[in-house]
N, C-alpha and C positions, 0 to 999 in steps of 0.2 A: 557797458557791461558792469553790474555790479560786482564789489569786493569779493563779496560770497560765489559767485557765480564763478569772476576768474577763476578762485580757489580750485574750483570744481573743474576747471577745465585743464585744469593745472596738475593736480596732484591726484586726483580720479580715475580709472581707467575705463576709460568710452567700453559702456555694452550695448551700445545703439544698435538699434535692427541695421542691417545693410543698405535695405532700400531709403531708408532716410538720409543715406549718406554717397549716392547713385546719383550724376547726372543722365540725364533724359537721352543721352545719345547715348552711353553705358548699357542703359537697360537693352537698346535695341542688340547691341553689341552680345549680351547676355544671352538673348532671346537664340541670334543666328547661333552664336558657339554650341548650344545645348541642342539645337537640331539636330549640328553634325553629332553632338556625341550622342542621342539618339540612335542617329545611324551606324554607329560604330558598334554600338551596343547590339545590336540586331545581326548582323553581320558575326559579332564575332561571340559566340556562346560558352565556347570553349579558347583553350591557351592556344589550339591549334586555328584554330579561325580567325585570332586576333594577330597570330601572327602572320597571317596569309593576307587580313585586311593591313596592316599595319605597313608591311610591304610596298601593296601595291600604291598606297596612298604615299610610300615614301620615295618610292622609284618616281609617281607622276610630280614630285618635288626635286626633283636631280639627284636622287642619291642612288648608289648603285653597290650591286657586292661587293665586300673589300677582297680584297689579293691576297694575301701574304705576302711580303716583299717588296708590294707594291710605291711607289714614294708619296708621300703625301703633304701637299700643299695649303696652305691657307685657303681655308673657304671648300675643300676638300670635304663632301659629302656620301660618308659612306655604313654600310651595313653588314650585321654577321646575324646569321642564322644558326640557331642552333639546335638544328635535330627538327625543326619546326615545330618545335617547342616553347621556346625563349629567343628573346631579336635585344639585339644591341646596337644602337646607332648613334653616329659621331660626325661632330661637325669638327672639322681642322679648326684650330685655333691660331692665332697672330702670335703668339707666345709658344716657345716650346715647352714639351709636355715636362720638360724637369720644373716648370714653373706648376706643375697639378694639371690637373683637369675637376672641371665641375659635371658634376654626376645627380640626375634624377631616376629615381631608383624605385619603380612600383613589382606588383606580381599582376600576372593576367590567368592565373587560374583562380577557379571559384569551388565553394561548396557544392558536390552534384550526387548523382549517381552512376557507379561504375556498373557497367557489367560484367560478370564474372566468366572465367574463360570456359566454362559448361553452364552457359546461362538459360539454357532451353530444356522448360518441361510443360508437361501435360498432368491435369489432375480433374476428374470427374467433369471432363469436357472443355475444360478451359486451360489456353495455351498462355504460360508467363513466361519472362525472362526474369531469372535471378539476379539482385544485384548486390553490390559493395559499396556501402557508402562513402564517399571522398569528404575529408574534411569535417569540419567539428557544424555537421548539422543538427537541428532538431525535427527529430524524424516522424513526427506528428504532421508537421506542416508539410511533406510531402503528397501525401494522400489526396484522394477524390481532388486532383489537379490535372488538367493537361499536359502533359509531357511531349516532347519530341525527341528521337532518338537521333544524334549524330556522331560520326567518327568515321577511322576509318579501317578496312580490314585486309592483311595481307595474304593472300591468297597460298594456296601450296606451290603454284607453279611460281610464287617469286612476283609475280601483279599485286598489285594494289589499288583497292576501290575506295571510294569514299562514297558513306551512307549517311542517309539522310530521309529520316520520314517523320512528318508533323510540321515542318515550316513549309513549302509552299501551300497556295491558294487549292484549295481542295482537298488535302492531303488529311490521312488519317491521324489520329494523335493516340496516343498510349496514357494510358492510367493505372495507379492503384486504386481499388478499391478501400474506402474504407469501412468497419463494422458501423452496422442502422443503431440507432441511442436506442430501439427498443430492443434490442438483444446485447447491451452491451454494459447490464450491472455491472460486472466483473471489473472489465478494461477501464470503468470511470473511477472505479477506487483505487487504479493501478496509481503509484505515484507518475507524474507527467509523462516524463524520458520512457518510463515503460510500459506506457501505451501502446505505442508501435515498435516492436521490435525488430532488428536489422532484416531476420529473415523474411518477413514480412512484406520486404520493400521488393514483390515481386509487382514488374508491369506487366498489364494486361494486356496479349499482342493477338490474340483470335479465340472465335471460338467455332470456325464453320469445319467441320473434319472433311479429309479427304472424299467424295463420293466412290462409290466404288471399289471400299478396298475396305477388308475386313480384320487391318489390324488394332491393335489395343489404344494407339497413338494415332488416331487417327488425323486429328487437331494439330499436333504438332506435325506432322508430312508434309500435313497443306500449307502452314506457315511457313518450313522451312522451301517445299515448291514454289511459293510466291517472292520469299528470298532470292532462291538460287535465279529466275527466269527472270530478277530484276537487277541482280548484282550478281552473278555467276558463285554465289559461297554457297558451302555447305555446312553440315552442324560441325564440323571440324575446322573451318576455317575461324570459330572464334577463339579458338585458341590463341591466335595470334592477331587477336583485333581491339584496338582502343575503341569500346564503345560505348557513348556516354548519353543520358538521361536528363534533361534540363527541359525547366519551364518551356511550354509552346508558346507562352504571350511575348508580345513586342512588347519596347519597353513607351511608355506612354505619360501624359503630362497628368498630377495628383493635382484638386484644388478646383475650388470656380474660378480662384484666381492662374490656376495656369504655373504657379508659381513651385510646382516639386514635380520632379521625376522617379517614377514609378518601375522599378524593372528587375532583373535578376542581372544579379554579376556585375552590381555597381561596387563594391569590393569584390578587388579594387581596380577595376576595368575603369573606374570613374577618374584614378590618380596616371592609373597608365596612359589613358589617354591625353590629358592633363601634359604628361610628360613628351608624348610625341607629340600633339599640335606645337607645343612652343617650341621645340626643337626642328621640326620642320617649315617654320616661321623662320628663325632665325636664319640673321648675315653670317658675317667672319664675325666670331665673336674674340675678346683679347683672350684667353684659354680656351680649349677643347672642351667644349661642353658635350655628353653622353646621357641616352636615356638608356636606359639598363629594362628593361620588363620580361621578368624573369617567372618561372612556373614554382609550381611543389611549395609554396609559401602557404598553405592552408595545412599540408602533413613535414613542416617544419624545416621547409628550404631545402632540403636534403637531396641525392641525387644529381645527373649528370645535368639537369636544366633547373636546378634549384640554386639557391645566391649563395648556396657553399660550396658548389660544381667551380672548379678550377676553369672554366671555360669565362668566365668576365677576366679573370687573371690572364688568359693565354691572351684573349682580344686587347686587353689596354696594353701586356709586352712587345704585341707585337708594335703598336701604333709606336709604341715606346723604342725601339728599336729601328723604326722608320727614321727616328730622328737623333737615334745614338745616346738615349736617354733609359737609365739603369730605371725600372716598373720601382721597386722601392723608394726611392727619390721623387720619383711620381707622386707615390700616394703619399710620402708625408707630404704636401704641400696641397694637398689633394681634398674636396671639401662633396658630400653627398646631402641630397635632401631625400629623403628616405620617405616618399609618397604613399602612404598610406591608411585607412581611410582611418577615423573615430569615433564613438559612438556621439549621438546626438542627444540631450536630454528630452526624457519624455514622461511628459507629467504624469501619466496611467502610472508608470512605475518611477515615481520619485524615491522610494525607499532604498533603491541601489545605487544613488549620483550624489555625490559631494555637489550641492549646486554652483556654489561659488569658484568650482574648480572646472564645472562642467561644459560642454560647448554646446551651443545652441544651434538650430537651422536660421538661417539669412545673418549669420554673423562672421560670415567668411571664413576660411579657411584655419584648421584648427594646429597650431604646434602642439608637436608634444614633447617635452623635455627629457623625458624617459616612458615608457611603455611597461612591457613585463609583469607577472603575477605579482600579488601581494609587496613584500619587501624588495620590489623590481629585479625581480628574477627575470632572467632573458633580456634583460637593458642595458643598451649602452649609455644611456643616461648623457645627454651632452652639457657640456661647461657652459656655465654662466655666460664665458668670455663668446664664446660659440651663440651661444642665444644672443646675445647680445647686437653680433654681427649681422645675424640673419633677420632679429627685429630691424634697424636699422634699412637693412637692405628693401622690404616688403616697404617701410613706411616711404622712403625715397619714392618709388613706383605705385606709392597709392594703393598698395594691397590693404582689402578689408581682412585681418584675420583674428582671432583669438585662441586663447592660452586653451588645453583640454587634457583633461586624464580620461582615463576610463573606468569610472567608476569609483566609489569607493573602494576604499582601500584592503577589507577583506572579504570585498563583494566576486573578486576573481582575477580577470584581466586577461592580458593578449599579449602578443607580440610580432614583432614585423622584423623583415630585413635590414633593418638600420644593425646590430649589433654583428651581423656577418659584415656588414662594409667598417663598421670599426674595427673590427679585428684583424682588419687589413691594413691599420694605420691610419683610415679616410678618417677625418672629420665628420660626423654623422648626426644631423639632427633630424627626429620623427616631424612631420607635417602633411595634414589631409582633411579631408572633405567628411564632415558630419554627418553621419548616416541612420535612419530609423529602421528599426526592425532589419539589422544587420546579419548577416546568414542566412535571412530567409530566403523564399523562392519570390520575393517582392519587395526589394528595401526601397527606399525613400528617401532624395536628398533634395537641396532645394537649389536651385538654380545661379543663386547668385552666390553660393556656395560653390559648385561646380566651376564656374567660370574664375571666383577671386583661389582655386585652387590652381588653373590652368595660369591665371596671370602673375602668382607666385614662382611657378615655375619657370616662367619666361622672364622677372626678373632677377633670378638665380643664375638662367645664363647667360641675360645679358650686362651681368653685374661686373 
């Protein structure tokens, strides 16, 4: 090796693509992980499906409800549900919990559409439902898309159904219309965001009116008849129904090369998942390692299953109590990787990325040392000494990752659940998976991305 060359190897910091740095058994390794989270992705479209899949994939791994009270031993594999909303799952550790526990920390809700709790009208023959947009979408890229409607609805008599139309094999899917370019001078000079406007985001659910019956709604009778004689509701049962609007596509491989994943609700269903395979991988680890996948991180963590809900608090007191260890003692010792996803650069829009600060696809898995708006509003910003560790740690175990903001600096920005676990004392550094066209109803990550984000996670808690 020449002089120059060490230099370079020396004092440079590797932005090598991934795959040039992937043995040949890696990639197969690569290949199978991204299947399964394929199928995790299909399964679970909402916060409440990912916790029903998340479950059962964790019971067929030995873990089972926690107790309260319960005593718990090393190697002790157990889970809390919450509201079936948000899941928390903990492996006993070899150390007691006044030693900390290590915590991966993603959200499993996405950008969607709500429906509103009078979401059923009729207008000049055609039956929609209204709806509420969840989370910071762009309501443009809704439109002339397949939808499928899922959730679920609690009945007056105290029952509860779960709906479902547009995923199975034959089943009908739902849409917005949107306005033809040739009737629509107006809406193209609108500026972007108000093109389509919120009340606009009605889906299109029939348009055949009842036969026989010569009221003014005719359209909407038949619809709700076809409801009621398939799920026993009436238009008064949505009053008390979570029912939500998301992409009808699976999610699917981008490229000739096969090499990116295509799908909705890859933020950050991409880091959650991340967080539960390596956690249900794992032995007795020397601390309590927990994966946290929490809801309501899209309208700001807030709420009884969002990562400011006292309920991670009641679940690590109790485990804490199991073994006569004060929850405050806990978390200062206590260290989170706050999984969540990053924007990936993308050359159509170079004008918004600091390049040299930006993350790439196929460059692994992305830190971030703070997050938050402009002057990192909303960040916990972690210490040098903190990054320091966590580099360290990844490089030990061969993690591909790299350094990422989001963006220039007065181009906008995000924020994630990392500055609610710091404000609990935890140790909290951001890290996650590079993603293109982020919020839409179709982002894009790359595979070997996906996977050096799940093998981060698994050497966090086997560290």
């Amino acid at each position: 090796m020449s002089e120059q060359k060490k230099l370079r190897e020396e004092l440079l910091l590797n932005g090598k693509n991934g795959y040039d740095r992937v043995s040949p058994e890696e990639l197969t390794d690569i290949n199978g992980y991204c299947e399964n989270y394929k199928d995790f992705l299909n399964h679970g479209r909402t916060e409440r499906e990912c916790v029903e899949t998340a479950i059962a994939q964790a019971e067929a791994a030995g873990f089972r409800a926690y107790e309260p009270g319960q005593s718990l031993r090393p190697g002790e594999r157990v889970y809390w549900n919450n509201r079936g909303k948000a899941l928390m799952l903990a492996v006993i550790g070899q150390e007691t919990l006044e030693k900390g526990v290590v915590i991966g920390a993603a959200h499993i809700d996405s950008p969607r559409l709500d429906l509103k709790p009078r979401p059923v009208t009729e207008d000049s023959g055609l039956c929609t439902l209204k709806t509420h947009y969840y989370g910071g979408i762009r309501k443009y890229q809704w439109v002339s898309i397949p939808l499928l409607l899922t959730g679920v609805v609690e009945r007056a008599d105290g029952t509860q159904v779960k709906v479902s139309i547009g995923r199975d094999p034959g089943d009908p899917v739902l849409t917005i219309p949107d306005l033809l370019p040739h009737l629509a001078d107006k809406q193209s000079h609108k500026p972007l965001f108000q093109g389509i406007e919120g009340e606009q985001l009605n889906l299109l659910i029939g348009s055949k009116p009842l036969p026989d019956d010569d009221g003014s709604d005719r359209v909407k009778l038949a619809v709700l008849k076809l409801l009621n004689e398939k799920y026993g509701i009436t238009e008064a049962d949505f009053i008390s129904a979570e029912l939500c609007a998301v992409p009808a596509f699976d999610a699917v491989d981008v490229g000739l090369d096969r090499s990116m994943i295509g799908a909705y609700g890859q933020d950050d269903r991409v880091c959650g998942y991340a967080a539960l395979a390596a956690l249900l991988e794992l032995g007795t680890p020397r601390r309590t390692c927990i994966a946290m996948l929490a809801d309501k991180e899209e309208i700001g963590s807030i709420g009884v299953s969002g990562m400011e809900s006292q309920a991670f608090d009641t679940f690590v007191a109790r485990l804490c109590a199991a073994q006569g260890v004060e929850l405050r003692d806990c978390y200062e010792k206590s260290f989170c990787l706050s999984t969540d996803v990053t924007v990936a650069y993308d050359p159509n829009f170079a004008e918004v990325f600091d390049k040299s600060n930006a993350s790439f696809l196929n460059q692994g898995v992305g830190l971030c040392k703070y997050t938050g708006s402009r002057g990192k509003s909303g960040s916990s910003d972690a210490s040098a000494e903190l990054v320091g560790q966590v580099r360290r740690t990844l490089d030990k175990a061969g993690v591909i990752w790299q350094m990422a903001e989001l963006g220039k600096v007065d181009e906008g920005g995000g924020g994630t659940v990392a500055m609610f676990m710091a404000n609990r004392n935890i140790d909290t550094i951001d890290a996650g998976t590079p993603v293109l066209a982020m919020h839409s109803p179709f982002e894009v990550t790359s595979k070997l991305d996906c996977y050096m984000t799940y093998k981060a996670m698994k050497a966090v808690f086997e560290a």
